[in-house]
Biotite code that builds the C-alpha atoms (Angstrom):
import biotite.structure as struc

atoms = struc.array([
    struc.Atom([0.000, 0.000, 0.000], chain_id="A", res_id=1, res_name="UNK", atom_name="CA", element="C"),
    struc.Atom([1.499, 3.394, -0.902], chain_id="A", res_id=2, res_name="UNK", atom_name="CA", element="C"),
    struc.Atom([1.702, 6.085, 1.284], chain_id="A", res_id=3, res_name="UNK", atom_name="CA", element="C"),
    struc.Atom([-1.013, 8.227, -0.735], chain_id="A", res_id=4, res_name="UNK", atom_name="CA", element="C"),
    struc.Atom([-3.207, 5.038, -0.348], chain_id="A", res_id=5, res_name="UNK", atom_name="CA", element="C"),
    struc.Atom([-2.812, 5.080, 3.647], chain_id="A", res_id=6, res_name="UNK", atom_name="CA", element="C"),
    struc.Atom([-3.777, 8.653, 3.721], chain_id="A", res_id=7, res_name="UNK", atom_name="CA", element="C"),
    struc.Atom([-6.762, 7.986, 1.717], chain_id="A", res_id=8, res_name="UNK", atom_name="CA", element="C"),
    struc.Atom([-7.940, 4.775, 4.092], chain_id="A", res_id=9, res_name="UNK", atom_name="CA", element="C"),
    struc.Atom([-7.654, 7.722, 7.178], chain_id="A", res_id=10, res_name="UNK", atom_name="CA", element="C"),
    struc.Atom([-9.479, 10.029, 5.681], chain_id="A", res_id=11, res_name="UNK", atom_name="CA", element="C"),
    struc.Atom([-12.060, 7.692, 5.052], chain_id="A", res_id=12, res_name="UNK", atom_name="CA", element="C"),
    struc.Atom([-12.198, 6.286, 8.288], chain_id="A", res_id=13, res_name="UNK", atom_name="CA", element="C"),
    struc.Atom([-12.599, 9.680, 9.870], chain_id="A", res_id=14, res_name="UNK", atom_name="CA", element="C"),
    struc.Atom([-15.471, 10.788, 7.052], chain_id="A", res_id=15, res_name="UNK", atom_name="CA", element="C"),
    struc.Atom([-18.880, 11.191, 8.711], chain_id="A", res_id=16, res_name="UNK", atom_name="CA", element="C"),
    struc.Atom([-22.028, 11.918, 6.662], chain_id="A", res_id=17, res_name="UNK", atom_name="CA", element="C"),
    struc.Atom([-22.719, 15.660, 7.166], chain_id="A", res_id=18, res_name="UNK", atom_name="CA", element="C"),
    struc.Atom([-25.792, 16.149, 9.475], chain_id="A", res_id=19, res_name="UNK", atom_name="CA", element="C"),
    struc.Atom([-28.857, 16.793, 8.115], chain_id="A", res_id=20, res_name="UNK", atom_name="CA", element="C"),
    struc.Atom([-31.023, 19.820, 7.047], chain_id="A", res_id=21, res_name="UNK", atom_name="CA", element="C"),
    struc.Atom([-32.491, 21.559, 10.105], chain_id="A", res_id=22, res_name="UNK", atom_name="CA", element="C"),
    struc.Atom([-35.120, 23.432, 7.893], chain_id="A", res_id=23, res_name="UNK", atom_name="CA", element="C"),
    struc.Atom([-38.453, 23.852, 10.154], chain_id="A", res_id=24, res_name="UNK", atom_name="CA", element="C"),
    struc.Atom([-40.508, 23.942, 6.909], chain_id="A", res_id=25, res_name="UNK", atom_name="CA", element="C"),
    struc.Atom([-40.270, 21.283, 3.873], chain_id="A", res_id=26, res_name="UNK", atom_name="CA", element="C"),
    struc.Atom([-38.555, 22.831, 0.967], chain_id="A", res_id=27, res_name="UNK", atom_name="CA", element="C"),
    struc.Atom([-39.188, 21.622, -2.284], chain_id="A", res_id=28, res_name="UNK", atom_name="CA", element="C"),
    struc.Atom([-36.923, 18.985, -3.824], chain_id="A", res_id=29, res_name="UNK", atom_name="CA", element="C"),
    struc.Atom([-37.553, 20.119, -6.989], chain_id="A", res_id=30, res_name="UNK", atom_name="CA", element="C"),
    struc.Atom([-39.207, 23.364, -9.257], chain_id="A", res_id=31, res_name="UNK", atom_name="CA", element="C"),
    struc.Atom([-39.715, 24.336, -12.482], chain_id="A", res_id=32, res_name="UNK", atom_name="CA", element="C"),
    struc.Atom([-38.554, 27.880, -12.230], chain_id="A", res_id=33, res_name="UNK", atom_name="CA", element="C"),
    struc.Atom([-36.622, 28.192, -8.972], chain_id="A", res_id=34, res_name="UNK", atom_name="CA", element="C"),
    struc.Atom([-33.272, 27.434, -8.492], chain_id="A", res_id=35, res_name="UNK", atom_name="CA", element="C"),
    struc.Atom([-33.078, 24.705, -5.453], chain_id="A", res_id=36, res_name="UNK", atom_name="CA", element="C"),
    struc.Atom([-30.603, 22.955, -3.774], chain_id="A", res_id=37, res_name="UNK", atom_name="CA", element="C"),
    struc.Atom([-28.263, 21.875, -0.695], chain_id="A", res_id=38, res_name="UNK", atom_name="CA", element="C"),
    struc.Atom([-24.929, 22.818, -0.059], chain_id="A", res_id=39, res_name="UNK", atom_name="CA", element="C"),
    struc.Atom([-23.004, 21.356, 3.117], chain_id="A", res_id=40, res_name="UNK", atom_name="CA", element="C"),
    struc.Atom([-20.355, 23.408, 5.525], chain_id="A", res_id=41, res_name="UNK", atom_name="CA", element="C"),
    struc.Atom([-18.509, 22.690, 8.742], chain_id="A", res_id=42, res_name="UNK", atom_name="CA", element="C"),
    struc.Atom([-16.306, 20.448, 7.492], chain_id="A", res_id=43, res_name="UNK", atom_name="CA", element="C"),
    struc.Atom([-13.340, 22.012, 8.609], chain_id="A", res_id=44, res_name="UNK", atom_name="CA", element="C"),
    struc.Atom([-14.325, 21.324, 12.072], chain_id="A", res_id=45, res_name="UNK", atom_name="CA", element="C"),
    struc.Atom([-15.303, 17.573, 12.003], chain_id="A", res_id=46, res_name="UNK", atom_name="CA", element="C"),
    struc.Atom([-18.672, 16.842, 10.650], chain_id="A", res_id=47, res_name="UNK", atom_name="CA", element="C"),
    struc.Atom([-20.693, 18.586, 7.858], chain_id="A", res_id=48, res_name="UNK", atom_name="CA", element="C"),
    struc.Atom([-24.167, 20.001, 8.381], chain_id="A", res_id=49, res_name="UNK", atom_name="CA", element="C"),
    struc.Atom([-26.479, 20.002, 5.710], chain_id="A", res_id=50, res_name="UNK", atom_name="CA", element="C"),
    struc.Atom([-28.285, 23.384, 4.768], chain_id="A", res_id=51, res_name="UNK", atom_name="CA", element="C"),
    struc.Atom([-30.910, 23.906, 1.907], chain_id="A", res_id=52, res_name="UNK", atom_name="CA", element="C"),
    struc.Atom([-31.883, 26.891, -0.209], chain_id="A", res_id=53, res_name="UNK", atom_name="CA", element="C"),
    struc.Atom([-34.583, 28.029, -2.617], chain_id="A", res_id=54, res_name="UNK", atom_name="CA", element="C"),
    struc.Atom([-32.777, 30.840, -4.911], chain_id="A", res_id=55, res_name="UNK", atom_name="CA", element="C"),
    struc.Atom([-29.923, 31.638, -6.108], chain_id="A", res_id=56, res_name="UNK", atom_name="CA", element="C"),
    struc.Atom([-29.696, 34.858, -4.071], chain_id="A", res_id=57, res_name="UNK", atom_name="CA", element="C"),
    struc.Atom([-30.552, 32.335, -1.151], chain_id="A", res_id=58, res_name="UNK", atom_name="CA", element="C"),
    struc.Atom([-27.374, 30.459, -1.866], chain_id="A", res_id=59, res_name="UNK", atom_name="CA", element="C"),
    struc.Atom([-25.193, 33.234, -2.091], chain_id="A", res_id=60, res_name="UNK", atom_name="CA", element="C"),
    struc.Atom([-26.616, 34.816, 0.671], chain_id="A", res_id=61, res_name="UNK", atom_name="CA", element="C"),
    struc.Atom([-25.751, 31.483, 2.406], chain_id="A", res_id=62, res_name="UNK", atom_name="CA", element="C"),
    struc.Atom([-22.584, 31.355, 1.283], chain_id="A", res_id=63, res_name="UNK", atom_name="CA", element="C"),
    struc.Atom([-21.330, 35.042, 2.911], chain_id="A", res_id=64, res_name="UNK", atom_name="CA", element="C"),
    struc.Atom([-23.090, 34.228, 5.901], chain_id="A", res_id=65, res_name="UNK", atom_name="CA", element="C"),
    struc.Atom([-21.556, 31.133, 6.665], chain_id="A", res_id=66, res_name="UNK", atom_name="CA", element="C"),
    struc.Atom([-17.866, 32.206, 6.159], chain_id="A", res_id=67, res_name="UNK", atom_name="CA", element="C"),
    struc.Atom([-18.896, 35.852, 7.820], chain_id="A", res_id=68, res_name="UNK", atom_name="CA", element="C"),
    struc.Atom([-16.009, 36.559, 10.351], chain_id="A", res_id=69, res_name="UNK", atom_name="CA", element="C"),
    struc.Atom([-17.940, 36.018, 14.245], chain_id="A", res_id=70, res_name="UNK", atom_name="CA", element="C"),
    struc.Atom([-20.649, 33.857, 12.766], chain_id="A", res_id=71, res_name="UNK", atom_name="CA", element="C"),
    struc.Atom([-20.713, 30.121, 14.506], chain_id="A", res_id=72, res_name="UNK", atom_name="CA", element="C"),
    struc.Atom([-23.630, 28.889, 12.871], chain_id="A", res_id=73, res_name="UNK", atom_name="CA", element="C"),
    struc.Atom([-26.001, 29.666, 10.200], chain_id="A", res_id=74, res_name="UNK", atom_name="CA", element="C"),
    struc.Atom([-29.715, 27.544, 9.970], chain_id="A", res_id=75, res_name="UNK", atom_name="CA", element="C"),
    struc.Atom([-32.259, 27.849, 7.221], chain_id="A", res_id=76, res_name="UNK", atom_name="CA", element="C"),
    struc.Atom([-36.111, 28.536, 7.349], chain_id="A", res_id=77, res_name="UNK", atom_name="CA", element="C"),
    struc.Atom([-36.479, 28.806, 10.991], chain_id="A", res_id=78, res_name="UNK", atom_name="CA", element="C"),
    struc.Atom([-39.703, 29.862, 12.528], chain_id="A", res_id=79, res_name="UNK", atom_name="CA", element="C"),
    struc.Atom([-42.573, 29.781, 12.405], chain_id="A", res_id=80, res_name="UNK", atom_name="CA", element="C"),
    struc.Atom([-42.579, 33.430, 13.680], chain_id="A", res_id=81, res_name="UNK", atom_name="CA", element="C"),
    struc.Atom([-46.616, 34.345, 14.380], chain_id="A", res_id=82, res_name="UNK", atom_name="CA", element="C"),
    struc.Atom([-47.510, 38.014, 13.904], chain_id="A", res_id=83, res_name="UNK", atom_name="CA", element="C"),
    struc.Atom([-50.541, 40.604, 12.405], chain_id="A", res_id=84, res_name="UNK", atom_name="CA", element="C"),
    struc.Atom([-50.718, 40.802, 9.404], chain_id="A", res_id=85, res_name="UNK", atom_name="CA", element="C"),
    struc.Atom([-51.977, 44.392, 7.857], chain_id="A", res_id=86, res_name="UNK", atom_name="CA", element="C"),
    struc.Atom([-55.671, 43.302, 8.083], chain_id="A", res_id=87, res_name="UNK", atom_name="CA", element="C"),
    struc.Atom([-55.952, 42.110, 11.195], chain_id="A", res_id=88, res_name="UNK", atom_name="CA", element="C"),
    struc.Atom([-55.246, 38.078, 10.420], chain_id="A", res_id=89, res_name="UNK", atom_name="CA", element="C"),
    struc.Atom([-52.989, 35.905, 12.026], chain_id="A", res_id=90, res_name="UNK", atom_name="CA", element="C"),
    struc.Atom([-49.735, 34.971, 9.777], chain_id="A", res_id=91, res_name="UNK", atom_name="CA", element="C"),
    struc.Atom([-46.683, 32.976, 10.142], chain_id="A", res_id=92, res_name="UNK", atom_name="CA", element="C"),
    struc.Atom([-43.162, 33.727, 8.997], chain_id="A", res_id=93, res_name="UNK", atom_name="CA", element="C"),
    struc.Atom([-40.409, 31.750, 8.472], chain_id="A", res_id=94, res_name="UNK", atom_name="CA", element="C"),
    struc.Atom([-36.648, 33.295, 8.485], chain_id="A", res_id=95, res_name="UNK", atom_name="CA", element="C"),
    struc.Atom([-34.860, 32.115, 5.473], chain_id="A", res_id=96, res_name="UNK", atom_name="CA", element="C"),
    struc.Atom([-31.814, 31.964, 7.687], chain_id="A", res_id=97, res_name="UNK", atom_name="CA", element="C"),
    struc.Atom([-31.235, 32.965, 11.225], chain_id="A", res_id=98, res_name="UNK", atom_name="CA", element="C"),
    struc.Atom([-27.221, 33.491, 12.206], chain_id="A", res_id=99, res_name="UNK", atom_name="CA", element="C"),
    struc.Atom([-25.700, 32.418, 15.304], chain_id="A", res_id=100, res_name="UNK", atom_name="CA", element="C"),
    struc.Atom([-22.300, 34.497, 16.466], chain_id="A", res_id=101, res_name="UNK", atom_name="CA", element="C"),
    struc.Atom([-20.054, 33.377, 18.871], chain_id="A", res_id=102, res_name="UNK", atom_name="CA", element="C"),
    struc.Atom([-20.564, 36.631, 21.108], chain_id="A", res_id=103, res_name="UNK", atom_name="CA", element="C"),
    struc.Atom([-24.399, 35.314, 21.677], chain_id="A", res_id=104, res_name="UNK", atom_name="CA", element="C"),
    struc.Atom([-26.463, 37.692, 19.227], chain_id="A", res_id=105, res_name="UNK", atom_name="CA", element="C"),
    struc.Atom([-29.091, 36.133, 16.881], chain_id="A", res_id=106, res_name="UNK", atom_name="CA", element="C"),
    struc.Atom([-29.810, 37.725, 13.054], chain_id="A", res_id=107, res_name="UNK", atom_name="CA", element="C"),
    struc.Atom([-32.960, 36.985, 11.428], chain_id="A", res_id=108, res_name="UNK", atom_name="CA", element="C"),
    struc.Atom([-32.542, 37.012, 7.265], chain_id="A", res_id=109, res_name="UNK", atom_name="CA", element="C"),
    struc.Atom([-35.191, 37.758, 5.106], chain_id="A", res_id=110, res_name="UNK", atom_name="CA", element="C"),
    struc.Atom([-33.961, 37.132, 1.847], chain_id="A", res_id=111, res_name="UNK", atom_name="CA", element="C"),
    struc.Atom([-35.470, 39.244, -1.150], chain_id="A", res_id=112, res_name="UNK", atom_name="CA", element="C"),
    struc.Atom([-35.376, 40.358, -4.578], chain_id="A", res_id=113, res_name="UNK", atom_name="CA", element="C"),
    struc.Atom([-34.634, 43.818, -4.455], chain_id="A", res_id=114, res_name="UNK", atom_name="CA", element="C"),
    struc.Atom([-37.938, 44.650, -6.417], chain_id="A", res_id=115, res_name="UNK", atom_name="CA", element="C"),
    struc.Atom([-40.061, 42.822, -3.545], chain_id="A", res_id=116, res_name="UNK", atom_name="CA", element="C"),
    struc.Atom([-38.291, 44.321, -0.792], chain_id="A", res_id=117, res_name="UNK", atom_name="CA", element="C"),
    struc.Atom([-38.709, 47.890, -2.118], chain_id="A", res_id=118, res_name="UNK", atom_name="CA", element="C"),
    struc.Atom([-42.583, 47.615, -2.027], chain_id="A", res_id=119, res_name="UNK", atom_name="CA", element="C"),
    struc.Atom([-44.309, 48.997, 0.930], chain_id="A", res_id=120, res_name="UNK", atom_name="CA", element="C"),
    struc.Atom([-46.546, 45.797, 1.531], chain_id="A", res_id=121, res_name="UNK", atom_name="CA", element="C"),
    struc.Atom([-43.273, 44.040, 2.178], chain_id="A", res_id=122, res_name="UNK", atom_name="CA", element="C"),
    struc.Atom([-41.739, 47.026, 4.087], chain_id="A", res_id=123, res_name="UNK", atom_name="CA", element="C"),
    struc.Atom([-44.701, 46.421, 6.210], chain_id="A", res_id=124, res_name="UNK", atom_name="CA", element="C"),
    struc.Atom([-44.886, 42.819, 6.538], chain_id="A", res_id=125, res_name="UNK", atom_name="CA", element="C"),
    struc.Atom([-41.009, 42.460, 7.754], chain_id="A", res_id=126, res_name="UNK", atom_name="CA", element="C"),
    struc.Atom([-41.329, 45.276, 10.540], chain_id="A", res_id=127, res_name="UNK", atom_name="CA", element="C"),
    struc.Atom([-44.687, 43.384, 11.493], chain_id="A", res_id=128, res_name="UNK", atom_name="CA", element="C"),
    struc.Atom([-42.025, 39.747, 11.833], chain_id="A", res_id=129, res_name="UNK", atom_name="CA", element="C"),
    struc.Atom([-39.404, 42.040, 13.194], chain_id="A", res_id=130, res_name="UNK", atom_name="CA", element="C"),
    struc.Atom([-42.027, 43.361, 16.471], chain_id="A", res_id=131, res_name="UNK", atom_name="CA", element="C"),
    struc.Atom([-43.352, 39.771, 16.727], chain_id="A", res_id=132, res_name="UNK", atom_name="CA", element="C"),
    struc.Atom([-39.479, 37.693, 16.597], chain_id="A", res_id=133, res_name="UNK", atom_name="CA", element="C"),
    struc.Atom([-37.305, 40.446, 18.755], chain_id="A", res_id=134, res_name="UNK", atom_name="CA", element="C"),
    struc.Atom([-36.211, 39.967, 21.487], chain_id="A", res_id=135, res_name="UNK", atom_name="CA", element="C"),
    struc.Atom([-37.324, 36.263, 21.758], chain_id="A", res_id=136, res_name="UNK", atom_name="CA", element="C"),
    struc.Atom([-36.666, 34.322, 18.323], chain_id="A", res_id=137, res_name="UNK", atom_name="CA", element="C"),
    struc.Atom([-33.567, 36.865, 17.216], chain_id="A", res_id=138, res_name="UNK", atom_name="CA", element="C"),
    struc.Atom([-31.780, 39.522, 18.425], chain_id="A", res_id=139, res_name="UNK", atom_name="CA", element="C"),
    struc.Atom([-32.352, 41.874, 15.082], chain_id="A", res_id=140, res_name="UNK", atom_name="CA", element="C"),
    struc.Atom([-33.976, 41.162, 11.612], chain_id="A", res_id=141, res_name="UNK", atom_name="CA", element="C"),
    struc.Atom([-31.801, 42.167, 8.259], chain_id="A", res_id=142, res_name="UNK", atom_name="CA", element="C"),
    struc.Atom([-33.053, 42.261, 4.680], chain_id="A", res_id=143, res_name="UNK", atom_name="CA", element="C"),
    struc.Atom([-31.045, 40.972, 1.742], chain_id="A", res_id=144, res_name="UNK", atom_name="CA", element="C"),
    struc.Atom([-31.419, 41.991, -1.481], chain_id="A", res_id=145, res_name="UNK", atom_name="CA", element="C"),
    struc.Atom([-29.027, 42.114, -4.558], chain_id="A", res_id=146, res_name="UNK", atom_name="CA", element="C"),
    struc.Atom([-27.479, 45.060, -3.321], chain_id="A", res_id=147, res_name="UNK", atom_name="CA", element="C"),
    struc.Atom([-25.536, 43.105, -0.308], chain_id="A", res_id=148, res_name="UNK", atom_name="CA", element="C"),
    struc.Atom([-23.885, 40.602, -2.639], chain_id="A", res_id=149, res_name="UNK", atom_name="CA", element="C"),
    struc.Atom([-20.825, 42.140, -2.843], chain_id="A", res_id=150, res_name="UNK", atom_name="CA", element="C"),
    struc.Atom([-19.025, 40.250, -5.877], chain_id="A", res_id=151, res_name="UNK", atom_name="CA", element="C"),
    struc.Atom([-15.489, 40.531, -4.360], chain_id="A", res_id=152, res_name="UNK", atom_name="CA", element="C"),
    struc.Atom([-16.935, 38.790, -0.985], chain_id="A", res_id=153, res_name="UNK", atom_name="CA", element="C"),
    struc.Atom([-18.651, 36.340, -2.341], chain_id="A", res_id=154, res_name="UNK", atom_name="CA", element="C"),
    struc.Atom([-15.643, 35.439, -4.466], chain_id="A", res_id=155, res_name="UNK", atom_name="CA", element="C"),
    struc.Atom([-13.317, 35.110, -0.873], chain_id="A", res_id=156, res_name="UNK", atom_name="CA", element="C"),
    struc.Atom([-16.467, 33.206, 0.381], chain_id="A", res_id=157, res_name="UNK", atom_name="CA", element="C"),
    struc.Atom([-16.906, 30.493, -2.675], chain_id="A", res_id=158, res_name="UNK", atom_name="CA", element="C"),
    struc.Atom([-13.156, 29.833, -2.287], chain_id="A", res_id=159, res_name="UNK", atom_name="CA", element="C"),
    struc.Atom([-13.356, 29.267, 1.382], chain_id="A", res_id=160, res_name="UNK", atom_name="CA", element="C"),
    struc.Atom([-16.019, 26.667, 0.855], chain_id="A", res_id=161, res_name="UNK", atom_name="CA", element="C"),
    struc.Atom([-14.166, 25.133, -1.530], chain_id="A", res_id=162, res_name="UNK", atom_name="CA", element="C"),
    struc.Atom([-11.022, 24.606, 0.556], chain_id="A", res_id=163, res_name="UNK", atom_name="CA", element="C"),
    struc.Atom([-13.002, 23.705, 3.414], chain_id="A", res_id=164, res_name="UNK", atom_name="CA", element="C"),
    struc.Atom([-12.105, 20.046, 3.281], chain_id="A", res_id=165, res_name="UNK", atom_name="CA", element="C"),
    struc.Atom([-8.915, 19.055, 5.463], chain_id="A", res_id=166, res_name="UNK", atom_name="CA", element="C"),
    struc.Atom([-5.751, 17.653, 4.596], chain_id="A", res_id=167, res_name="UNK", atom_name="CA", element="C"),
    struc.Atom([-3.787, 16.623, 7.904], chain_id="A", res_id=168, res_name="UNK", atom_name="CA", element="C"),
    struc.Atom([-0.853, 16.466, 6.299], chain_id="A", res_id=169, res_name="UNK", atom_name="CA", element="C"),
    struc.Atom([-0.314, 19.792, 4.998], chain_id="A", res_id=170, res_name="UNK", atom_name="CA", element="C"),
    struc.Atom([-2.371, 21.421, 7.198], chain_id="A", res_id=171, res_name="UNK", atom_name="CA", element="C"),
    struc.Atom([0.079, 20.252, 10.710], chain_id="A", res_id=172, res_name="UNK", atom_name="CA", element="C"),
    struc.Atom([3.104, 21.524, 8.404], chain_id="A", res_id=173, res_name="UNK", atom_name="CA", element="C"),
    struc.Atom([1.346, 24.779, 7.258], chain_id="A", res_id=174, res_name="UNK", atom_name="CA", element="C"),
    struc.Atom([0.559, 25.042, 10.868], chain_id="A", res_id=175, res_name="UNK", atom_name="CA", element="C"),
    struc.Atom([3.819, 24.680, 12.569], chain_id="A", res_id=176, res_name="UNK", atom_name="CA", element="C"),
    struc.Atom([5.351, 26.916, 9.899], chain_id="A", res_id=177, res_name="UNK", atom_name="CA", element="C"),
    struc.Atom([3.029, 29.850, 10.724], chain_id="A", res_id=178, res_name="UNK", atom_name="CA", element="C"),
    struc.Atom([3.783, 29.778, 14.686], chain_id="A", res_id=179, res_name="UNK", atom_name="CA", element="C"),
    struc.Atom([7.265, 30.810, 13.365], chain_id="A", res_id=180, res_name="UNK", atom_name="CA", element="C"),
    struc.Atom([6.184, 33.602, 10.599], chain_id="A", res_id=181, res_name="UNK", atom_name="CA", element="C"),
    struc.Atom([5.912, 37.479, 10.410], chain_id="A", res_id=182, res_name="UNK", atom_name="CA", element="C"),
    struc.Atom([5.543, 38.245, 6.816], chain_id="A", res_id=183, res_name="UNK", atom_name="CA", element="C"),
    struc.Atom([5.030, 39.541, 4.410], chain_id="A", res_id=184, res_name="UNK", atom_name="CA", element="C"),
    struc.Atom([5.244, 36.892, 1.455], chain_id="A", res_id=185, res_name="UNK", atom_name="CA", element="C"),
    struc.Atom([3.525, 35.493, -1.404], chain_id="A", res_id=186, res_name="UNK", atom_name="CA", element="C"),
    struc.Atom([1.209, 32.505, -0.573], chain_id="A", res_id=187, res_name="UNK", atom_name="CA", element="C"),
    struc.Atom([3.430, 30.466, -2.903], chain_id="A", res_id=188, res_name="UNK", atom_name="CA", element="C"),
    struc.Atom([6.636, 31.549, -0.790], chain_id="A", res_id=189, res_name="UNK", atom_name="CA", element="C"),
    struc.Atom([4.801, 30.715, 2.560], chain_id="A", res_id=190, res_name="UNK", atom_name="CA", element="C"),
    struc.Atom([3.988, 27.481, 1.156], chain_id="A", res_id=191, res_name="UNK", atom_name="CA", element="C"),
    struc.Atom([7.518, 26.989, 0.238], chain_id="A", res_id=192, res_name="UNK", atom_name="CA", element="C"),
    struc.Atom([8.930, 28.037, 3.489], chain_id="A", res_id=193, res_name="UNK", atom_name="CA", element="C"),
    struc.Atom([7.395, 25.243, 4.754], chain_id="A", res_id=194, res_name="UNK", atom_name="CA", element="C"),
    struc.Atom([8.287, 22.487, 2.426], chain_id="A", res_id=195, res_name="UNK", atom_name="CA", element="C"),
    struc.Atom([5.031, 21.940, 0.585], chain_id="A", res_id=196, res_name="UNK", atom_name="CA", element="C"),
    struc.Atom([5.200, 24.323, -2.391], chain_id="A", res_id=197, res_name="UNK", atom_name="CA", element="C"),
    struc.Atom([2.173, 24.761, -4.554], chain_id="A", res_id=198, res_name="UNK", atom_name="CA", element="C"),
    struc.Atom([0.103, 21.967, -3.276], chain_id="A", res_id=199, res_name="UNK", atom_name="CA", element="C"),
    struc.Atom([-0.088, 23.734, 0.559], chain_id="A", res_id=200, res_name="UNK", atom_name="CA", element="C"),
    struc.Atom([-2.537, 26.650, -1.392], chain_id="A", res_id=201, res_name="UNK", atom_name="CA", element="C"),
    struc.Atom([-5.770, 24.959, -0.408], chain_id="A", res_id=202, res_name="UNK", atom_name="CA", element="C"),
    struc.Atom([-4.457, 24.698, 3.238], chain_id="A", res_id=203, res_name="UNK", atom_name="CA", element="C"),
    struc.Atom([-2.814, 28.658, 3.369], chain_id="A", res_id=204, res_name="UNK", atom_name="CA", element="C"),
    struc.Atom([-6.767, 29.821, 2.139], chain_id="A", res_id=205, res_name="UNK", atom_name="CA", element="C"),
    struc.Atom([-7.365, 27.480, 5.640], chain_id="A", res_id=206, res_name="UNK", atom_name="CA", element="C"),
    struc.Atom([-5.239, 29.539, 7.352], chain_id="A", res_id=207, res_name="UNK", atom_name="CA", element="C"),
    struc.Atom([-6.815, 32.904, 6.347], chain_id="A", res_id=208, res_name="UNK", atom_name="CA", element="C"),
    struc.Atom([-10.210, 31.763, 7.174], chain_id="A", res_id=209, res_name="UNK", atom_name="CA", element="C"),
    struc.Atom([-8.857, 30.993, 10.234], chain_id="A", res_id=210, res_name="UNK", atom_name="CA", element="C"),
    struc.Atom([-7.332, 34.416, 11.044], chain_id="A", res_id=211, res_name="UNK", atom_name="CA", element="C"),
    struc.Atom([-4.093, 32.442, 11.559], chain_id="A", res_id=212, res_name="UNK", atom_name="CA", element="C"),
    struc.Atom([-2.901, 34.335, 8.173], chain_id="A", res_id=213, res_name="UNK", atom_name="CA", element="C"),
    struc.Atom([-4.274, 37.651, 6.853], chain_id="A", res_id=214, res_name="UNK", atom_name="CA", element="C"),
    struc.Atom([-4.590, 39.277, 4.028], chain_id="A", res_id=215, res_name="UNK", atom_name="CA", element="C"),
    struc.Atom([-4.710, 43.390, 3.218], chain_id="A", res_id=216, res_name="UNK", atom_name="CA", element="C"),
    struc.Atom([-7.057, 42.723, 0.251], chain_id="A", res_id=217, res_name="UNK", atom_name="CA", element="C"),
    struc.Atom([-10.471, 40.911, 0.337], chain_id="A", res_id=218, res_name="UNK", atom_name="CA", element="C"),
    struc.Atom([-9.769, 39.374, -3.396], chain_id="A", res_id=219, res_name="UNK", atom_name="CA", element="C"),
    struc.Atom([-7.880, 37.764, -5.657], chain_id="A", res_id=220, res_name="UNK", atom_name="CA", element="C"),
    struc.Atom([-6.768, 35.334, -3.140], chain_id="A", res_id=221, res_name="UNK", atom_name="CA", element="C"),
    struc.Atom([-3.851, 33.572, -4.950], chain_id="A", res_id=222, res_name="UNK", atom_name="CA", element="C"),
    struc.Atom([-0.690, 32.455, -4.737], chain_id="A", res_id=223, res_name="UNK", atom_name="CA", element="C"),
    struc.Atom([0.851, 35.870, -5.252], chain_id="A", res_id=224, res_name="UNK", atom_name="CA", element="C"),
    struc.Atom([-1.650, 37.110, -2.630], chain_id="A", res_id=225, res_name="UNK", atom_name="CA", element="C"),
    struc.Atom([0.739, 38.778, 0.243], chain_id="A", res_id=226, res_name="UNK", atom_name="CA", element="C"),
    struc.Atom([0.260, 36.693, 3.566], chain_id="A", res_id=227, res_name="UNK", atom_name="CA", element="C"),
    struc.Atom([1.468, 38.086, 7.297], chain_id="A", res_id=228, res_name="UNK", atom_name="CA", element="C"),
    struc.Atom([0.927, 36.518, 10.866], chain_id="A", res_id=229, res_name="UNK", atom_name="CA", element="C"),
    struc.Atom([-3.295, 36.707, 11.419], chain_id="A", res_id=230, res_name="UNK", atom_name="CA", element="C"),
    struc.Atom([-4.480, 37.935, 14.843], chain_id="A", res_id=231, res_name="UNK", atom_name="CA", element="C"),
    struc.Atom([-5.327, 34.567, 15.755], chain_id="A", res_id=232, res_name="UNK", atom_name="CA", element="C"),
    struc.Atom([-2.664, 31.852, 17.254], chain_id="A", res_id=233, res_name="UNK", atom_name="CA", element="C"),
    struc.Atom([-1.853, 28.491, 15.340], chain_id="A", res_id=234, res_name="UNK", atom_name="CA", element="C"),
])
């Protein structure tokens, strides 16, 4: 058995399904003319939790809240949130996501198109669920539109899910070698420094998530990206 083969058997042994969707209302599995899905997160830490989404906007909504710095925990369609609705009737709401941050506070997301969320019935409806759901369901209600997606975050965001996945190898070396760096240097040079080269990239983008390394730009993040000594101890 080669050594690439023993790593493989390990990682396998330590793979656990990811958890599953925590949605309080069914979602769809399918739909002619929305865009639906799951994506999965928390790998890094052990286990994967499942989280589903019924928009495109929804997913990349998803995606910047998950890898928002301070945020321990995102869930989808959470609720049901009872409140009055403009005449007089009882209605439910369900938060397309609520965020959990490690300092306590709650944030209920209402996800929207930016020409919904501009109309006044809406405008009305959310600060209805927002009287109803603080102080007891969430701390404070946010809207998201179009307008929050910035494309530069969301680019830093898709490329920390996609490096999410470990690789105990690199990442104890990549480790140990930032205990003992300042900066600056390129990714690539980091990576170097510690006797990986190239192949260490996914596990220096690790590192940044982390805080462990940081970055003065939000995007590209690259190999020539400029890397110094995060906030945050290895």
């Amino acid at each position: 058995m080669t050594g690439n083969d023993t790593m493989l058997t390990e990682l396998q042994l330590l793979w656990r399904p990811p958890k599953p969707s925590r949605a309080q209302r069914k979602i769809p599995r399918k739909s002619s003319d929305h865009f639906l899905g799951q994506l999965t997160f928390g790998e890094e830490a052990g286990q994967g939790q499942c989280l589903q989404f019924e928009s495109l906007l929804e997913y990349k909504t998803a995606l910047l809240l998950i890898y928002r710095p301070g945020i321990v925990d995102v869930r989808e369609q959470v609720g049901p949130v009872m409140f009055t609705k403009a005449n007089g009737k009882a209605g439910k709401h369900y938060f397309d996501f609520i965020t959990y941050e490690a300092a306590g506070r709650r944030t209920g997301v209402m996800v929207k198109p930016e020409w919904r969320a501009e109309k006044a019935e809406f405008q009305d409806e959310a600060a209805r669920v927002r009287a109803a759901a603080v102080p007891t369901v969430v701390d404070r209600v946010v809207v998201v539109t179009e307008r929050q997606i910035h494309p530069h975050k969301l680019a830093r965001a898709s490329l920390f899910h996609y490096c999410r996945f470990a690789q105990p190898e690199h990442d104890k070396v990549l480790a140990c070698a930032a205990n003992d760096f300042e900066g600056p240097a390129t990714v690539r040079d980091f990576c170097r420094a510690a006797g990986i080269g190239d192949e260490g990239y996914h596990g220096a983008i690790r590192l940044i998530r982390k805080g462990i390394l940081r970055t003065d730009v939000e995007w590209p993040l690259n190999l020539g990206s400029v890397v110094r000594r995060g906030v945050i101890a290895a």
